[in-house]
C-alpha positions as CSV (number, residue, x, y, z in Angstrom):
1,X,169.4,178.1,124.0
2,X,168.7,179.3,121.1
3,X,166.1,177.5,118.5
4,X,165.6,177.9,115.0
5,X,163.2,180.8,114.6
6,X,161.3,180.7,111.4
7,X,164.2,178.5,109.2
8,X,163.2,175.8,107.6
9,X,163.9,172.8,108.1
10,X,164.0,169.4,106.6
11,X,161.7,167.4,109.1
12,X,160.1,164.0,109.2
13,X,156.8,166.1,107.3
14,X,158.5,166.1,104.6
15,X,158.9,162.1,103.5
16,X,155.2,163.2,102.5
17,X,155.0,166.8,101.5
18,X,159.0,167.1,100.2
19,X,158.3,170.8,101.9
20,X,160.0,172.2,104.6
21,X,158.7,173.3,108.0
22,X,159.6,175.2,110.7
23,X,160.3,173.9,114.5
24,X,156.8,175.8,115.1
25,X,154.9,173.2,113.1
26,X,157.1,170.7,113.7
27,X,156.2,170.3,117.4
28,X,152.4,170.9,116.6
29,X,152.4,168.7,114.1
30,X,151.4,165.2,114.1
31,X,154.3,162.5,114.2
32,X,154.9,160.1,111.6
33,X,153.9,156.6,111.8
34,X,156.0,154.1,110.8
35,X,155.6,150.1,111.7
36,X,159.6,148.5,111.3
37,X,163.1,149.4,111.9
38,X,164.0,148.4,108.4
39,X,161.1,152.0,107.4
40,X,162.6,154.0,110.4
41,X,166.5,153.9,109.4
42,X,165.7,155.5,105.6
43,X,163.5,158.0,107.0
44,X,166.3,158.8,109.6
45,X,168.9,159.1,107.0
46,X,167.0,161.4,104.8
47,X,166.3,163.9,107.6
48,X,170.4,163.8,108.1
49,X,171.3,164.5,104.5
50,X,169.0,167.5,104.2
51,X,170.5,168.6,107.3
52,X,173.8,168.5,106.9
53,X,174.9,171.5,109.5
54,X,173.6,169.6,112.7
55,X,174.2,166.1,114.1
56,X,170.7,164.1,115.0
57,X,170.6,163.0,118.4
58,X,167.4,160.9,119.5
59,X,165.8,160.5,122.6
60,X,163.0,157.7,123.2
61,X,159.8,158.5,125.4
62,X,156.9,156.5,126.0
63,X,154.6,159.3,125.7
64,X,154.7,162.7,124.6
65,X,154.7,166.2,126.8
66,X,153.2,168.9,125.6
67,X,152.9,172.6,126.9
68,X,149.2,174.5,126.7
69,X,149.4,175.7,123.5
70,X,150.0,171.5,122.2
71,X,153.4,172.6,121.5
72,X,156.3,169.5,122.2
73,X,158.3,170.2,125.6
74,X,161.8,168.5,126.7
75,X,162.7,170.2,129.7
76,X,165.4,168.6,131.9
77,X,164.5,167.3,135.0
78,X,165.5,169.9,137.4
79,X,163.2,172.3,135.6
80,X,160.2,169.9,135.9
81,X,157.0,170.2,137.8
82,X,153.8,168.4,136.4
83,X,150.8,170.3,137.0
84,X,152.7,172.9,138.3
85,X,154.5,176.3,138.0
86,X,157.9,175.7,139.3
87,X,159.1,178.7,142.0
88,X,162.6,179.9,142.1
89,X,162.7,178.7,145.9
90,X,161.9,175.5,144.3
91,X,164.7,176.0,141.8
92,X,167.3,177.1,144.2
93,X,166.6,174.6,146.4
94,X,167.1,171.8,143.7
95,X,170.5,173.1,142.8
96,X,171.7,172.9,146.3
97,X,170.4,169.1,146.3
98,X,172.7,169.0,142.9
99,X,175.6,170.8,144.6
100,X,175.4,168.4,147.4
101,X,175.3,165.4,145.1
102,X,177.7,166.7,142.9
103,X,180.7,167.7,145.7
104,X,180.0,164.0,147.5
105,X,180.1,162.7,143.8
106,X,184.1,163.6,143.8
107,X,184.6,162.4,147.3
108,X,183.3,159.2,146.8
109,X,184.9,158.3,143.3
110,X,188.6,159.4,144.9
111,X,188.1,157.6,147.9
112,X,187.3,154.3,145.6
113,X,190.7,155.1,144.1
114,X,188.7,155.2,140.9
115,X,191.0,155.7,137.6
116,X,190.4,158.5,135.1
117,X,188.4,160.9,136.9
118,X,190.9,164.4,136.2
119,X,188.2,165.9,134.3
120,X,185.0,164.8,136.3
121,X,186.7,167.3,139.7
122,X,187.4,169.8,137.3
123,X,183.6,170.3,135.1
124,X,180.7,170.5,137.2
125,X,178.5,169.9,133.8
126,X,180.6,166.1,133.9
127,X,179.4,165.8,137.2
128,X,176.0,166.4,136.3
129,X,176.3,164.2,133.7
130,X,176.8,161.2,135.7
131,X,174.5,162.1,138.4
132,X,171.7,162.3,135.4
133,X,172.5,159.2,133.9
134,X,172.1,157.9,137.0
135,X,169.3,159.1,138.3
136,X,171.0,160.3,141.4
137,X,169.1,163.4,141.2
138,X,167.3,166.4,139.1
139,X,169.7,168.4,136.5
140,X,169.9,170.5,134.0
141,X,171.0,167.9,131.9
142,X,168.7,165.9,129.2
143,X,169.7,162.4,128.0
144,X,170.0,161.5,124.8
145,X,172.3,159.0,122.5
146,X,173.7,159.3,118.9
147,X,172.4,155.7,118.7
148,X,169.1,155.0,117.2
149,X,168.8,151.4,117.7
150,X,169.9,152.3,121.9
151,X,167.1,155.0,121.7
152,X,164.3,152.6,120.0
153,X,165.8,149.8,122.8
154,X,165.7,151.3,125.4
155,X,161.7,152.9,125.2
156,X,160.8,149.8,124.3
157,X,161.3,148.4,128.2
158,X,158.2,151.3,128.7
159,X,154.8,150.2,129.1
160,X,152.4,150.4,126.2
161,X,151.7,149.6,122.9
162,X,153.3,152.6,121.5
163,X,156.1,154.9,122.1
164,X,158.0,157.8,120.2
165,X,161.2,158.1,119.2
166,X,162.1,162.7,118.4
167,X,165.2,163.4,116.8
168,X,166.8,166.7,118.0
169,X,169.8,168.5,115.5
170,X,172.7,170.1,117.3
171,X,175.9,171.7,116.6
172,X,178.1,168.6,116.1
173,X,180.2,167.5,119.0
174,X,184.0,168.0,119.6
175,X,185.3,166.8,122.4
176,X,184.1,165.5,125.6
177,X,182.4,168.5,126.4
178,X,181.0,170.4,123.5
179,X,180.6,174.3,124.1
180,X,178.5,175.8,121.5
181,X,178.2,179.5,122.3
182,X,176.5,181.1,119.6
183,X,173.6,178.4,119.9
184,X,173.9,179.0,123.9
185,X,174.3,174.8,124.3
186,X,176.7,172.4,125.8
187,X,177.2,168.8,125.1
188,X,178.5,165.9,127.2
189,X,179.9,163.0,125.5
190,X,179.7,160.2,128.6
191,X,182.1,157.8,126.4
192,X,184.5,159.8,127.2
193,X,184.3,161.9,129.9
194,X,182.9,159.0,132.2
195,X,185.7,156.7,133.9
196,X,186.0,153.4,132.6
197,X,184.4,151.6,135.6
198,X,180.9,153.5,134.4
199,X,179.6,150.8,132.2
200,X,176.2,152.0,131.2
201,X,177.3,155.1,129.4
202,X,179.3,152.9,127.3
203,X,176.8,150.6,126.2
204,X,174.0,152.9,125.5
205,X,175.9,155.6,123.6
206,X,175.1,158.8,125.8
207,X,175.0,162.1,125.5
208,X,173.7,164.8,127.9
209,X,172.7,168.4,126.8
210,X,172.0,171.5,128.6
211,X,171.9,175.2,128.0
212,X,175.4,177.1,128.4
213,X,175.5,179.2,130.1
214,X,175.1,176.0,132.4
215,X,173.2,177.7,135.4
216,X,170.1,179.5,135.7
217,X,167.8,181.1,137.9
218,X,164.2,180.8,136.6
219,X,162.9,178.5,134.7
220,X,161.8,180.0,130.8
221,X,161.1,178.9,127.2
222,X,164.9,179.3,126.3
223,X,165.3,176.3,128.1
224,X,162.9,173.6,126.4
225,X,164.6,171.6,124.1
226,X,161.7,171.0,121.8
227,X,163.7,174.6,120.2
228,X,166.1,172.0,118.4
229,X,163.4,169.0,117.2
230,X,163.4,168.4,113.9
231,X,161.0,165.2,113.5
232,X,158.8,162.7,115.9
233,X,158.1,159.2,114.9
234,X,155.3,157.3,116.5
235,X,155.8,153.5,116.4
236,X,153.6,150.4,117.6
237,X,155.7,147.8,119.5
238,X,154.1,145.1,117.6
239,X,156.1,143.8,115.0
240,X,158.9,146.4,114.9
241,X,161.7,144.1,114.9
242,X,162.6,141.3,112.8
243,X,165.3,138.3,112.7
244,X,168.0,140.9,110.7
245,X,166.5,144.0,113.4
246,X,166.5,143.0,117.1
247,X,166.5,145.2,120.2
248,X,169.5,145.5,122.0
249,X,168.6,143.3,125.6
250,X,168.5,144.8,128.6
251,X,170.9,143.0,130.2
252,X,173.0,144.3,127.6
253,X,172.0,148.1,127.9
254,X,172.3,147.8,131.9
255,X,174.8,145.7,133.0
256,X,175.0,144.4,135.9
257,X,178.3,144.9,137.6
258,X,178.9,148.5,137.7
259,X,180.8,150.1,140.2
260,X,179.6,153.6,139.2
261,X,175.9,153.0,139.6
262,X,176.9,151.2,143.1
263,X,178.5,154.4,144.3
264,X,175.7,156.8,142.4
265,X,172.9,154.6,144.8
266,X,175.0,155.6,147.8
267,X,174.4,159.3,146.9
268,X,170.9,159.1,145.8
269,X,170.1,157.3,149.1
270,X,171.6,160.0,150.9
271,X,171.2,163.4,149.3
272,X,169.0,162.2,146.2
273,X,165.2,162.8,144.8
């Protein structure tokens, strides 16, 4: 993909400067610290008014992943390898694991009869998509929601007494599948490319992103999304929420009839990592 060089940008920095920075310093940098939902929504806004050519996506982590040089890294997970340098056997062999997953993927949702599914046998990145969500096995897919209230909700199931919500700007979406060629990215709206029987895509809001072209042989730094962050915010647990600001519960997020996590299981079980 392709990041944003030396522009710019308008960056959660700046609530104290009023500078810009670019995504260099940005992921060096340290995050800002903020203590309530009611601080976090103003500072959120600001960074989308001074950025008016991307949409903010967020994406909630409980700690932060950083390369050698301290830099921020968001590779998806097929790309992955703590503590190690990932081979292209290692790589190839993944993507047969999602191939597999993916073809029994179709199989199994036409042999539940389930409705709405046209575009899931026709785009291998929808297929992914679901498989990512969930957690059926490793993609080149990374999650993450237009909601910030999901995103702050759902890292606060984590362990700890702090976690970090980093805000990402795209190319804004069209579509249920989003190809952005000029910025080498693709983006999966699960809303609507998910059938209706997928519940948890539905009630968290999300989005999956990947690099487009969509299939790769090595793993390199075109591929980290920390290229697109434009701000981290560090935030204690303690506190956060009030009676007018509540987390969304988790039996909300992740209900607990749904058919398409059922037949995902089945897969992972099978083929899965």
């Amino acid at each position: 993909m392709r990041g944003f060089g030396n522009t710019k940008l308008w960056c959660h920095m700046s609530m104290v400067s009023g500078g810009r920075f670019t995504n260099k310093e940005i992921r060096l940098g340290n995050p800002l610290r903020l203590k309530t939902y009611r601080e976090l929504v103003p500072v959120i806004a600001k960074i989308a008014n001074h950025n008016p050519d991307f949409s903010l996506f967020f994406r909630g982590q409980s700690k932060e992943s950083k390369l050698k040089s301290g830099s921020l890294s968001f590779y998806p997970t097929i790309f992955r390898k703590p503590g190690g340098t990932l081979s292209g056997k290692e790589l190839s062999e993944r993507y047969e694991i999602l191939d597999k997953c993916s073809d029994e993927l179709v199989v199994q949702l036409e042999s539940a009869k389930i409705e709405g599914i046209e575009k899931i046998k026709k785009f291998p990145e929808i297929q992914w998509s679901i498989l990512q969500h969930y957690g059926v096995c490793a993609t080149p897919l990374l999650d993450v929601t237009q909601s910030l209230r999901v995103a702050v909700s759902f890292t606060f199931m984590s362990a700890g007494k702090k976690v970090y919500i980093f805000v990402f700007a795209f190319p804004h979406p069209q579509g249920t599948i989003t190809y952005s060629t000029e910025d080498e990215l693709l983006n999966v709206r699960l809303l609507s490319s998910c059938p209706s029987d997928a519940l948890h895509p539905h009630f968290q809001e999300g989005f999956l992103v990947g690099t487009f072209p969509s299939r790769v042989k090595r793993k390199q730094p075109s591929l980290d999304f920390g290229r697109r962050l434009v701000a981290k915010i560090e935030i204690l647990k303690t506190g956060f929420w009030d009676t007018n600001f509540h987390a969304i519960p988790e039996d909300a997020l992740f209900p607990k009839v749904d058919a398409i996590e059922s037949l995902c299981l089945g897969i992972k079980n099978r083929y899965g990592t």
